[in-house]
C-alpha positions in Angstrom: 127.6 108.4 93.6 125.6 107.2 96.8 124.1 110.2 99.1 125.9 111.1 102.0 124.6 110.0 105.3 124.1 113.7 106.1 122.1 114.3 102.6 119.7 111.2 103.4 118.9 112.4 106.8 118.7 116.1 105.7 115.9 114.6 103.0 114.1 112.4 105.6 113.9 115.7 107.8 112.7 118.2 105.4 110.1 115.6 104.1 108.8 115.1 107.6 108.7 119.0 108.7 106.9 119.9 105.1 104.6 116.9 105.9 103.7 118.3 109.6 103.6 121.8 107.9 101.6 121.8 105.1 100.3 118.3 104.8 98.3 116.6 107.7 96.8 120.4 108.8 94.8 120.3 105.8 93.8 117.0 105.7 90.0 116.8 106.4 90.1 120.5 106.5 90.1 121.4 102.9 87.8 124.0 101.7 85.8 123.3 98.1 87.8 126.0 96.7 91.3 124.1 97.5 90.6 121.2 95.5 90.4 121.0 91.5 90.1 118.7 88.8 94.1 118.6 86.7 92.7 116.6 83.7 89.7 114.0 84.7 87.5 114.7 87.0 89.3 112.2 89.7 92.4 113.3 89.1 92.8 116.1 91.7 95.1 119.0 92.7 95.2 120.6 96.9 96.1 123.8 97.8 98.3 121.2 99.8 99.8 119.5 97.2 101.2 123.4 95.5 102.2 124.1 98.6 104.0 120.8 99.9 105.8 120.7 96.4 107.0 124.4 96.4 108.2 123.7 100.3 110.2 120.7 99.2 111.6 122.4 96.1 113.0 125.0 98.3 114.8 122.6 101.1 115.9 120.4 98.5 117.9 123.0 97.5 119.3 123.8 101.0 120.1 120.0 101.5 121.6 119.2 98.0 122.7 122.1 96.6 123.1 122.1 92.2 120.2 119.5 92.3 117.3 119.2 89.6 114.0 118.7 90.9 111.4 117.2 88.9 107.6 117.9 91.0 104.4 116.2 90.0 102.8 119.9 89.8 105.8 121.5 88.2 105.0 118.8 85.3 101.5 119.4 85.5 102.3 123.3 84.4 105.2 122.7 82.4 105.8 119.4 81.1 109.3 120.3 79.6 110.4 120.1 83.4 110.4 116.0 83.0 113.4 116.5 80.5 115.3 116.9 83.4 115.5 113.5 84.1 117.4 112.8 80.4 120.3 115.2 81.7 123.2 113.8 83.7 123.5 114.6 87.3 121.5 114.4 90.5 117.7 115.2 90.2 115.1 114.9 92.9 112.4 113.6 91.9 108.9 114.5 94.5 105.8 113.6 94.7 104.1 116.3 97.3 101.1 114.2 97.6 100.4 110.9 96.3 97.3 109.6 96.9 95.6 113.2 96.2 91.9 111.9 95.5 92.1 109.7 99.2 93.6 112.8 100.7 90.8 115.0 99.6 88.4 112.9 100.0 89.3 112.0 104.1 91.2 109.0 103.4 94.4 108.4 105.1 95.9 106.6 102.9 98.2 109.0 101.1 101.8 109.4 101.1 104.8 111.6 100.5 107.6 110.3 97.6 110.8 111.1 96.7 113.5 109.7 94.9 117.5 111.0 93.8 117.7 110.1 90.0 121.4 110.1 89.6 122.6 110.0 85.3 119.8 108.3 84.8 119.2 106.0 87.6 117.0 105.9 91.0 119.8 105.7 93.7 117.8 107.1 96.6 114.3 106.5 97.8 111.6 107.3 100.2 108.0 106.3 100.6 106.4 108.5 103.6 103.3 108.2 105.5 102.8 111.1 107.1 100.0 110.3 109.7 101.9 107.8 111.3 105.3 109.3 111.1 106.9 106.4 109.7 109.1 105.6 106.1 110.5 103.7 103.8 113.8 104.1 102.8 116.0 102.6 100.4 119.5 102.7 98.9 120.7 101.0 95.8 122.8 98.6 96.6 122.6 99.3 100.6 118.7 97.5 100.4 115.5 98.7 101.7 114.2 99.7 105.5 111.4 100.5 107.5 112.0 103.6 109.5 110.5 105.1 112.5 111.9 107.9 114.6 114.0 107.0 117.3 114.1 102.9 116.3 116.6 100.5 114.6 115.5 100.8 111.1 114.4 97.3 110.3 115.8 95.7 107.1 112.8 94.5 104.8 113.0 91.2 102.7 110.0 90.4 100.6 108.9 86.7 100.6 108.5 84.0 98.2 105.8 85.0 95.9 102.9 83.0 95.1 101.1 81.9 92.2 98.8 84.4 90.5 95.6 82.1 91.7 96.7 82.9 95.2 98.2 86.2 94.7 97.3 89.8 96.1 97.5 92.4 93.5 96.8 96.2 92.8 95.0 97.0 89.6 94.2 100.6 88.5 91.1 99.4 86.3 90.2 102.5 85.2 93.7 104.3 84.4 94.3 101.9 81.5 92.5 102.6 78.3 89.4 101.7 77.6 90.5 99.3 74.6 92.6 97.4 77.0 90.1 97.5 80.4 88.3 94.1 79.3 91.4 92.3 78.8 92.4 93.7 82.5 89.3 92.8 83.9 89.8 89.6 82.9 93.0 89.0 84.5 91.5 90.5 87.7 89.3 87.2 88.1 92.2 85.0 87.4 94.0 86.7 90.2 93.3 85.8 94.0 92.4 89.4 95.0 92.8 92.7 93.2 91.7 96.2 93.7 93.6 99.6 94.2 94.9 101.8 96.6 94.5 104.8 94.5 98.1 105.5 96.0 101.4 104.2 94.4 103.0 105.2 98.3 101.4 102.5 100.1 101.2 100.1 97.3 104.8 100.0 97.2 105.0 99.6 100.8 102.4 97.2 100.8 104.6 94.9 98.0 108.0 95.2 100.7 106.1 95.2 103.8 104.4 91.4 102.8 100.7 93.1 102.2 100.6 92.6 98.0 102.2 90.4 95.8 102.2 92.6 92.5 100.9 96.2 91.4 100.4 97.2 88.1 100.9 100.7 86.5 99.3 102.1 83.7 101.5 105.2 83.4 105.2 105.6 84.2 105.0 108.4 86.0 108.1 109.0 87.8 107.3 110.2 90.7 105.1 107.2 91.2 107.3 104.6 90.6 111.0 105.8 90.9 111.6 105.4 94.7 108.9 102.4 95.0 110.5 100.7 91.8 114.1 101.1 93.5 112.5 100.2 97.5 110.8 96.8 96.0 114.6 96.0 93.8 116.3 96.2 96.9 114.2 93.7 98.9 114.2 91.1 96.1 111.3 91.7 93.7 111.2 93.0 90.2 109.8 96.3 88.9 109.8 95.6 84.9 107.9 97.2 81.4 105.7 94.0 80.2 108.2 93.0 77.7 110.8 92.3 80.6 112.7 95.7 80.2 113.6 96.7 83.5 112.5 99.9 84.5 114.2 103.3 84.4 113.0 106.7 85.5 113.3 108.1 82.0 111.2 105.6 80.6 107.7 107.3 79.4 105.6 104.9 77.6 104.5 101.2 78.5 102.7 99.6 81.1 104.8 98.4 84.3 104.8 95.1 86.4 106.2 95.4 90.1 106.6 91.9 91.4 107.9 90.0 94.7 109.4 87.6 92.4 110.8 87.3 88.6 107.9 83.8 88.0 105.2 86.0 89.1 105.9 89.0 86.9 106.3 87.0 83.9 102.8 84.8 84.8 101.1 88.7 85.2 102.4 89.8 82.2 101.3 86.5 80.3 97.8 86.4 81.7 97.1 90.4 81.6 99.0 91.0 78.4 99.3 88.4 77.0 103.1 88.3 77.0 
């Protein structure tokens, strides 16, 4: 069942006031003792990131009540609250801060995500910057937009993609394993520019908005990829395991190819995998 309109906006607005709230007036304002390390030493934890996600979780219960919420953090403390996502029924899916080493580290390129999981499938997404006030919203089956307050949301269409020679590509190096990090290397050189964002926010938008061809993920972490997976669906591309199977938020293990086009994800996964 698709959100109401009154549920979407209701999301958009409680994503936007948390954002304003608890986000942007600690960015660049953090104190030493508000930042810490979750597992590696890059992968970081803000006093804003607890304190986005426990603001979200409240008004996502105001705007939908009876539904699940799955928070990067929550996981983080207890990962039996990603089993959600294997029960029917609406869950919310948020990421309070993706991005969280950029964001710590003074760089505005960070984003809020959310997406509804409905039995088992992304039916709702959002991709927020929050220091320009803009989004990107999509619907399954209703496509994806780029939304600004008080404008005509703008229907986004993702172009033909090129070959991999020619092709613009994110590539988390150093979250694969260090068995397979040669192989990726390799691939990187083959490819006509790659690097990372260190976000999966704006790397989705990048893909729908015309900046990046592909993106690759090392993890399937749902809160990275649920709404950006569903956003680049919608405007034509492909978000797909390296073996072809599409992707799902309850998927857990594989590597992911997010593509503008079906030739390109297969020539990715042939020249960085080997599939």
């Amino acid at each position: 069942m698709s959100l109401s309109r009154a549920e979407e906006e209701g999301l958009v607005g409680l994503v936007r006031e948390v954002a304003s709230r608890e986000i942007l007036p600690r960015f660049r304002r953090l104190d030493a003792t508000e930042i810490r390390a979750k597992g590696r030493p890059d992968d970081l934890v803000t006093a804003a990131d607890l304190a986005s996600e426990a603001a979200l979780a409240d008004g996502i219960g105001r705007v939908m009540p009876g539904a699940a919420v799955v928070g990067e953090e929550a996981v983080a403390s207890d990962p039996s609250v990603l089993d959600r996502l294997d029960a029917p029924g609406r869950v919310v899916v948020v990421d309070p801060i993706d991005g969280t080493w950029n964001f710590a580290h003074g760089l505005a390129t960070f984003g809020v995500i959310l997406a509804v999981v409905e039995d088992g499938e992304t039916v709702f997404g959002l991709l927020y910057d929050p220091v320009f006030d803009d989004w990107v919203l999509t619907r399954r089956g209703g496509g994806t937009w780029m939304c600004r307050a008080g404008e005509a949301p703008v229907r986004l269409q993702v172009g033909p993609a090129p070959g991999l020679g020619e092709a613009q590509g994110f590539v988390p190096l150093f979250l694969f394993g260090e068995a397979d990090r040669d192989r990726i290397a390799g691939g990187m050189v083959r490819t006509g520019r790659a690097g990372s964002l260190r976000c999966s926010c704006h790397e989705y938008r990048q893909l729908v908005l015309g900046g990046g061809d592909f993106a690759l993920a090392a993890m399937l972490k749902p809160w990275d990829h649920a709404a950006g997976a569903l956003a680049l669906a919608e405007a034509g591309g492909v978000a797909a395991l390296t073996d072809g199977t599409a992707y799902v938020p309850r998927l857990r293990e594989g590597h992911m190819i997010a593509a503008t086009g079906e030739a390109l994800r297969g020539e990715v996964a042939a020249v960085y995998f080997g599939g």
